[in-house]
Residue, then its C-alpha position, 0 to 999 in steps of 0.5 A: x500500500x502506498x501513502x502519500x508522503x507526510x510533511x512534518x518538523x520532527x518525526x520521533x521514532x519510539x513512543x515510550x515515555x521518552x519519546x512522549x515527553x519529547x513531544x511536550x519539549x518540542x510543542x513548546x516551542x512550536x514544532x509539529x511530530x509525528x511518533x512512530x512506534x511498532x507497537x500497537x500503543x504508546x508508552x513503549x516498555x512501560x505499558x508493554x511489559x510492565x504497566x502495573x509495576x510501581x515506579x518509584x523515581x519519577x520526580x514529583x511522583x512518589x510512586x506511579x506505575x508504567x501505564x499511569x505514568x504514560x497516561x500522564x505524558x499523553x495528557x500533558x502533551x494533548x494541546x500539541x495535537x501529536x499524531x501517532x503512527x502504530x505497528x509500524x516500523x521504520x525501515x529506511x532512513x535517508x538524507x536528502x539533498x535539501x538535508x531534510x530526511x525521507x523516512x518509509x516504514x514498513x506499511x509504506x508511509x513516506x515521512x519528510x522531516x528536517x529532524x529525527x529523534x530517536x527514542x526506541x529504547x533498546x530497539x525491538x526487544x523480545x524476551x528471552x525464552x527458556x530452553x524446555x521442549x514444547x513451551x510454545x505450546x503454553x505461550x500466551x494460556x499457561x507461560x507468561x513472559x510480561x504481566x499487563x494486569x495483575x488481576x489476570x493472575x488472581x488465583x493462579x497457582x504461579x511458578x516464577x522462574x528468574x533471579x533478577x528484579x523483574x522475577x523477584x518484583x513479579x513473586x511480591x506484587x503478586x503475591x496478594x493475587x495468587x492462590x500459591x506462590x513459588x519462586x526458582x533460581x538455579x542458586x541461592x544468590x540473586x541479581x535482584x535489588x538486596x531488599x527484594x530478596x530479604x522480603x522474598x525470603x522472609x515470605x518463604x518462612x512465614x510459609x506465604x510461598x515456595x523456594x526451590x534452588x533448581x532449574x525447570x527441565x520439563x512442562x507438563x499438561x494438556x492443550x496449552x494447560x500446564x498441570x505442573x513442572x519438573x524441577x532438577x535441583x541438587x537433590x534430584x528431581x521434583x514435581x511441583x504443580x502449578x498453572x501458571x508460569x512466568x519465567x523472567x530471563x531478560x529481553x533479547x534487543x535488537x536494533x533492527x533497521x536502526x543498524x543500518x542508517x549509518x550512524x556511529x554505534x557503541x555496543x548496539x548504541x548511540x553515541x551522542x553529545x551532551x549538548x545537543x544529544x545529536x548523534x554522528x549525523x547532524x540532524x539526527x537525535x537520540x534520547x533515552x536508552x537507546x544512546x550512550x554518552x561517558x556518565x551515561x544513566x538508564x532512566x527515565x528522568x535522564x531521558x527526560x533532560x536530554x529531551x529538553x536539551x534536544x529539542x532547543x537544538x532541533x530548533x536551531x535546524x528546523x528555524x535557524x533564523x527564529x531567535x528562541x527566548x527561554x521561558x519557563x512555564x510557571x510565568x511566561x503567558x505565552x507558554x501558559x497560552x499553548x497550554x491551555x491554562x491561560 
């Protein structure tokens, strides 16, 4: 299918939390975007796989989940009328002799824009699954490997598998839901945060849930349904039973297309500046987790001051003879005006 070609200042690939604050930095200034993102939604790994999940150091936010936190950015960035452009993949990225860029995704939409901003996190990232035979089967009614609602596992006989945060965040926040809990790590010492495991243990010995020291080898059921798993640990095999199993083994990241723009890469990132966040291609940006720079910290209110930083530069290309007056929202009228509380 081929669509006509949109024109726009900036295109931002990714809509995570990242990209959507991008959005509001950018609106403020006046420039138009366009968020492109293969999902089917935005908020990127925050609504994807783990909207429930507390977060704890937003700013201002004490405690606030992905999916609370991305509806917060989509209402805050609503006056700036950003237009979205889901399941969708860019593939081809290239300068044009004006030094604009012409951007096709996968569905053959044609953008055209003086500024690209990258924000796709860690690229296209895919968990990792275990090695046991006929899990696929399971995949999507019995093997989980993200949780969108927790109380979707209300009363389930749950076997998490991992010794990360992920796997340790997911045995006490669901805890409360499940009908039995149980936790298995190939040994006794964790990748988790220290708290995590001191509570995780504590609940072993108030009873409130399982630990074996093992690994899963085999899964038993019926048409999708699982009955129950084996575990190898030192002491031989155990059968234990369970429904539910969500195993936490990390996320394969790919950087897919992205690979082959041309750009310097580090280790499957972007070096960028610390002025402008620009990557080795003028006009080009990166934010967020998919770049990386000396000092570099994955989080998300990094991400949020290198979308500051990069929008004033994304200025300076896109209306090179606009002078801009920094102002700060809480007295400038005009700012107040665009957004809609003035």
């Amino acid at each position: 299918m081929s669509l006509s070609e949109i024109e726009t200042d900036v295109v931002i690939i990714g809509g995570g939390p990242c990209g959507l604050f991008a959005v509001f930095e950018l609106g403020l200034l006046d420039l138009k975007c366009h968020v492109i993102d293969i999902l089917d939604r935005p908020g990127g790994q925050c609504a994807e796989l783990y909207p429930e999940k507390p977060i704890y150091d937003i700013p201002g936010m004490p405690v606030v989940t992905g999916q609370e936190l991305t509806d917060q950015l989509l209402e805050q960035i609503k006056p700036f009328n950003p237009e979205f452009h889901f399941n969708q993949r860019v593939d081809a990225l290239e300068r044009q002799a004006d030094d604009s860029f012409r951007l096709v995704t996968d569905d053959n939409q044609v953008f055209r824009t003086r500024v690209v901003v990258i924000a796709a996190g860690g690229g296209s990232f895919t968990p990792k699954r275990p090695p046991l035979p006929g899990i696929e089967d399971y995949e999507g009614t019995s093997v989980f490997y993200s949780v969108k609602r927790m109380e979707d596992f209300r009363d389930k006989n749950i076997l998490v598998v991992g010794g990360g945060d992920s796997a340790l965040d997911w045995v006490l926040n669901l805890l409360p839901f499940a009908k039995q809990m149980a936790l298995v790590h190939r040994r006794d010492k964790f990748r988790a945060a220290p708290d995590s495991v001191n509570r995780m243990h504590a609940k072993v010995a108030e009873d409130a849930m399982q630990f074996h020291m093992g690994q899963v080898t085999q899964l038993h059921g019926n048409n999708g349904q699982l009955e129950g798993v084996t575990i190898k640990t030192t002491d031989g095999e155990i059968h234990h039973e369970c429904d539910t199993v969500l195993p936490f083994f990390g996320l394969t990241m790919k950087l897919g297309p992205v690979a082959e723009w041309g750009l310097n890469l580090e280790q499957n990132l972007i070096p960028v500046d610390t002025e402008k966040f620009e990557t080795s291609e003028p006009g080009i940006f990166a934010i967020g987790d998919i770049n990386t720079y000396p000092g570099k910290l994955k989080l998300i209110l990094s991400g949020f001051h290198e979308a500051a930083l990069m929008s004033q530069a994304a200025h300076k290309i896109i209306r090179p003879d606009e002078k801009v007056v920094f102002q700060y929202t809480t007295s400038s009228s005009s700012l107040q005006k665009k957004l809609g509380v003035r």
